[in-house]
N, C-alpha and C positions, 0 to 999 in steps of 0.2 A: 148688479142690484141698484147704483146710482148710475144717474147721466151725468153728463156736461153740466146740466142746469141745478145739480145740487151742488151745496155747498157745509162741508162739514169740515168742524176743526176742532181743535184741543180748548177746554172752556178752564181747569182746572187738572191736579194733578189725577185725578182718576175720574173725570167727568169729559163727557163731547157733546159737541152740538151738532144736531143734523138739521137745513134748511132746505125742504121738499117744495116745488108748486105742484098743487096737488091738480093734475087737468083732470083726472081721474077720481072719483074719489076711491075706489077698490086698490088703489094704489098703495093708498098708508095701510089697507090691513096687511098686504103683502110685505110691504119696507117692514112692517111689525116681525111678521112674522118669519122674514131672512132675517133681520137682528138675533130676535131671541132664540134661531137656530144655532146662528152662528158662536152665541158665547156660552150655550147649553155646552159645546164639546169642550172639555182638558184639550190644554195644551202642554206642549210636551217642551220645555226647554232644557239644557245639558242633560238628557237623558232623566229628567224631572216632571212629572204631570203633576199639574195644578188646576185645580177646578175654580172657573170663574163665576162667581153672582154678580147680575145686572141686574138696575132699575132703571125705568124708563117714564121720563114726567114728558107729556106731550099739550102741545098748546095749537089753536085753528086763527085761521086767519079768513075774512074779518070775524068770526062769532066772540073771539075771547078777547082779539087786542088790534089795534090798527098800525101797529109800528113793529120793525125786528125789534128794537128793545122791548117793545112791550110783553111780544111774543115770546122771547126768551125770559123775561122776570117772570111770565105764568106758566111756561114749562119749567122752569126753576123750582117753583111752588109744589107743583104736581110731581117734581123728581122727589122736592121732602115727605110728601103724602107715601110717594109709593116704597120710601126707604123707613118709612113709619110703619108700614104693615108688615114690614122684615117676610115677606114671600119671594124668593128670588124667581127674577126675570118676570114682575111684576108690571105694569102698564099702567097708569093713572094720567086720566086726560084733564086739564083744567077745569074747574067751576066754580062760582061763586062762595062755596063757602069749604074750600080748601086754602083761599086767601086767611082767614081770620085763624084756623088750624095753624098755619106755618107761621103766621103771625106770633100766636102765642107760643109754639117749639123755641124763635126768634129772641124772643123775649126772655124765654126761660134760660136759653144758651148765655147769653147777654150777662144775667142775674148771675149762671153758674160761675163764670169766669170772674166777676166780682166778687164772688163768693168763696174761690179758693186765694184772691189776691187778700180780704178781707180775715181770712181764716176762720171762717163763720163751719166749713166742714171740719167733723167729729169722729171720733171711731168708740161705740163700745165693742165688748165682747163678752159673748157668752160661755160660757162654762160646757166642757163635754166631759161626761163623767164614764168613764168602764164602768161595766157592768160586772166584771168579776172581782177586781182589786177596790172599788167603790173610789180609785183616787182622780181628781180631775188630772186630764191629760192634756188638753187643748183646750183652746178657744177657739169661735167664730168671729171675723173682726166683723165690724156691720158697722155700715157708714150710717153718719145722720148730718141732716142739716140745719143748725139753727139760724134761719132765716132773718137777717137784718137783726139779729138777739133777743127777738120777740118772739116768736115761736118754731116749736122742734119739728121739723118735715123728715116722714119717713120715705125709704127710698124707691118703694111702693108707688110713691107719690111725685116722684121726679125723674127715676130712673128709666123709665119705657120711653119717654121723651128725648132726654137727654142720648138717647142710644143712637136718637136719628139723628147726631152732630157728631161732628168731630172733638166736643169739650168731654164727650166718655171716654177720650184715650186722655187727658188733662187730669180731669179724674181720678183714673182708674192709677196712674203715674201715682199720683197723691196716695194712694191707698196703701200702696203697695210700700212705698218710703215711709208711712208714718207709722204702719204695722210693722216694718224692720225692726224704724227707729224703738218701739217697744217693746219687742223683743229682745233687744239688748238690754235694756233696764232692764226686764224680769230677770235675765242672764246674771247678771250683773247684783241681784239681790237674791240668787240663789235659784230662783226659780226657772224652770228647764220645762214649756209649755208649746206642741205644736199649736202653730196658730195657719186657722185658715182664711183663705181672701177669695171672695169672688172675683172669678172675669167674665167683663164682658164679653159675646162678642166682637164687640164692634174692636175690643182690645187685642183679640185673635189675628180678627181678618184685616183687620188696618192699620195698626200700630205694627208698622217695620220694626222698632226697635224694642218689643218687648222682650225678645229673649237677653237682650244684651243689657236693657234696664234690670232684668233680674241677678242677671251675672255680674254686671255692678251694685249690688245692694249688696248679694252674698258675700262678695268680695269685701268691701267698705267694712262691714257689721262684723263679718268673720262669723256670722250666724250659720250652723249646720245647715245643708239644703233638706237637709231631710227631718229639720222642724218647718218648714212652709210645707201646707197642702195650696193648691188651686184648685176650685168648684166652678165648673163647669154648669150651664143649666142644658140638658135636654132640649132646647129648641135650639143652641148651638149647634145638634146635630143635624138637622132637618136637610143641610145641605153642605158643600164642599168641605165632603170628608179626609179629601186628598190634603188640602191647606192644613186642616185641622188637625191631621197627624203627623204633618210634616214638624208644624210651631209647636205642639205640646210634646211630641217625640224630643226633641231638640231641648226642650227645658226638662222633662222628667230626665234626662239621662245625664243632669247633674245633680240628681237625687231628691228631687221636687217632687213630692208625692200628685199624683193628680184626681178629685174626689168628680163625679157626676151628682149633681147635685137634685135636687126634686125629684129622686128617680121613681115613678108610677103619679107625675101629675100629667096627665094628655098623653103627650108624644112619648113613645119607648119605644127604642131600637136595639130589640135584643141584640141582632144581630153585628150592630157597631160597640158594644159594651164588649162582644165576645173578642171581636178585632182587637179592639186597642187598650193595649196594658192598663186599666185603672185601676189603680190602688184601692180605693175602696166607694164605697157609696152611700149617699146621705136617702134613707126610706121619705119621700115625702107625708105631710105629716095628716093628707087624706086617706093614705093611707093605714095609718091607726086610729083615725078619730070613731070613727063606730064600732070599731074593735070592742067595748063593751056590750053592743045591744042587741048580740043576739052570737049564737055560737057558727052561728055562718059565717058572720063579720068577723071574729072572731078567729077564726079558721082562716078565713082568706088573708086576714093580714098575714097571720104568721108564715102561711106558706109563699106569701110573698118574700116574706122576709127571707127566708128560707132556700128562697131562689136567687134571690141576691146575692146571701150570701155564698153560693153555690160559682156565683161570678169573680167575685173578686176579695181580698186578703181581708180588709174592714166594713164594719156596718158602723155607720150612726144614725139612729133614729131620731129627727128630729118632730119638734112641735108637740115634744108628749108635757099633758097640762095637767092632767088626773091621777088619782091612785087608782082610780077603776081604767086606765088603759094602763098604767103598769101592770095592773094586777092580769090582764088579759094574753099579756104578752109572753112569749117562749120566752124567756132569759137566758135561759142555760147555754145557748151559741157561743162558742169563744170570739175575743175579735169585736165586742159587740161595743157600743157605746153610743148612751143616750144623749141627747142634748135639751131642752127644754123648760119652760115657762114654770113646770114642776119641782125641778130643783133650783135655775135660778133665772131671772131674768136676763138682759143685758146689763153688763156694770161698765161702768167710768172703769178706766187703767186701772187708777190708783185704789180702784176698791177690791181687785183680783188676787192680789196676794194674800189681804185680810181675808178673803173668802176660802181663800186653800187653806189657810189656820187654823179656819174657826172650827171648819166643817170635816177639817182631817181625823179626827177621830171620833167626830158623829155620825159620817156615813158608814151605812153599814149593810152587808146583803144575807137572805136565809140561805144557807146549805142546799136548796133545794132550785134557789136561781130565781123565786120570786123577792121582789124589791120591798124592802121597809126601808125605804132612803127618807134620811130625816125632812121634809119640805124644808128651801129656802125660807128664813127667816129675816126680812132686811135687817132690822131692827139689831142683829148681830154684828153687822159691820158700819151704820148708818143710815141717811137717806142716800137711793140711789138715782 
């Protein structure tokens, strides 16, 4: 596939440069498309397959740049583009306004990294409550950011970006130690609360050391593994299944619960949920929001629900905001447990145990498995 006349070499620890003259131009479709044959196949190492994703940023000579340097800093740009559409074996050729794109990724990474030396990153958590015993069981940790102390950025709003750098395994590191570290004060004041942590994937497929990061927190804290869930999202799946079961197989089997998380937004892979052991699964919350308006909707959540829970040992249905989607909902499931803006928001640390208090002998469910859970009231434990 190369000659004599190219020139290809190591740019970075999982990054290459390839340097083509192109006498041809049908040539780079082909060098394209030998590439992305060649890293579409698993490779097999000590009796090991692992499936590889590439991206591929390409830059022309003279239309984009008149130097190698140059040429490499704008397929450089076009490699961030094409690791921002997260589609593996992806293709992105330079243009003028994927400069100002990577530009601002640049910036933001820049920011991130000041921002965890600054300590400006935050964790609430949200309350998940059973639906049979009405007692909260867990929380969701949920990062925030307040930005130079002036205003609160949700993750919404930083995290897709951040995914396409390596400051999301930085991150995600943080996340994962400062939701220990609170775990142990709840321990420690009595309270005994699964807490769950998203990963990313960019924490999966690129962070070497996450299993052994986890294995040193367990360790340290002395915290059960089996109060940490990890939440997965659904577009983790879309590719290198093989990796993906290898890394979370390896941590669930020191009793790390493992959740999928948004399960019914876009992408569902019946068939990878039925493979791999997940503990349980978070109902995305499209899929109850019209569950009110009509008994189709109505129907279809539940028998979503239904089939889920047909998958795997737990349900939590998140993003539920109403009594009219409570009120829509099967409750009767064992296993079942809601999360949501209805009971409570996200709170500060320090406001979770006042909440388990206050609210321990006002939640309450009918006989019948429909919900009169008393609505969060801040005003019971202060501002949050």
């Amino acid at each position: 596939m190369l000659t004599e006349e190219d020139f290809f070499f190591k740019t970075r620890n999982n990054e290459f440069a390839l340097f083509v003259p192109l006498k041809k131009p049908e040539r780079l479709s082909s060098l394209i498309k030998g590439i992305k044959k060649i890293f579409s196949q698993p490779i097999i190492v000590d009796n090991e397959t692992f499936e590889i994703s590439t991206h591929i940023g390409a830059s022309l000579f003279p239309q984009n740049a008149a130097s190698a340097e140059q040429l490499m800093r704008c397929a450089d740009m076009a490699l961030h583009q094409a690791r921002q559409n997260k589609i593996s074996n992806d293709v992105i050729f330079y243009n003028n306004n994927i400069e100002e794109e990577v530009k601002k990724v640049l910036r933001l990474e820049k920011d991130l990294y000041r921002a965890l030396e600054r300590k400006e990153l935050f964790l609430q958590y949200q309350p998940q409550i059973d639906i049979k015993t009405s007692n909260v069981i867990g929380v969701e940790a949920l990062l925030r950011w307040h930005r130079g102390y002036k205003e609160v950025i949700f993750p919404n709003d930083f995290i897709p970006m951040a995914e396409t750098s390596l400051v999301m395994i930085d991150i995600g590191r943080w996340v994962l130690q400062e939701a220990f570290v609170q775990a142990q004060k709840w321990i420690k004041q009595g309270i005994q609360l699964n807490i769950s942590v998203n990963i990313s994937p960019v924490q999966i497929y690129q962070d070497r050391h996450l299993k052994e990061e986890i294995e040193k927190l367990l360790r340290v804290t002395s915290i059960p593994a089996s109060m940490l869930t990890l939440e997965i999202t659904e577009k983790t799946l879309r590719d290198r299944h093989g990796l993906f079961e290898k890394v979370m197989g390896e941590i669930r089997s020191h009793g790390v619960k493992i959740y999928l998380d948004d399960f019914g937004k876009g992408y569902s892979s019946i068939d990878f949920v039925k493979s791999f052991p997940f503990d349980g699964i978070k109902i995305d919350r499209e899929i109850i929001t019209n569950a009110p308006r009509s008994a189709r909707e109505k129907n279809f959540a539940n028998s979503f629900i239904r089939m889920a829970h047909s998958l795997v040992q737990h349900i939590v249905i998140e993003g539920v905001e109403t009594n009219e989607q409570i009120n829509s909902l099967d409750l009767g499931l064992s296993n079942l447990s809601i999360q949501g803006y209805y009971y409570s928001p996200p709170l500060d640390a320090e406001k979770i145990a006042p909440f388990i208090l206050t609210k321990r002998n006002s939640l309450h469910l009918e006989a019948v498995g429909r919900s009169s859970i008393q609505r969060y009231d801040p005003k019971d434990i202060g501002p949050v």
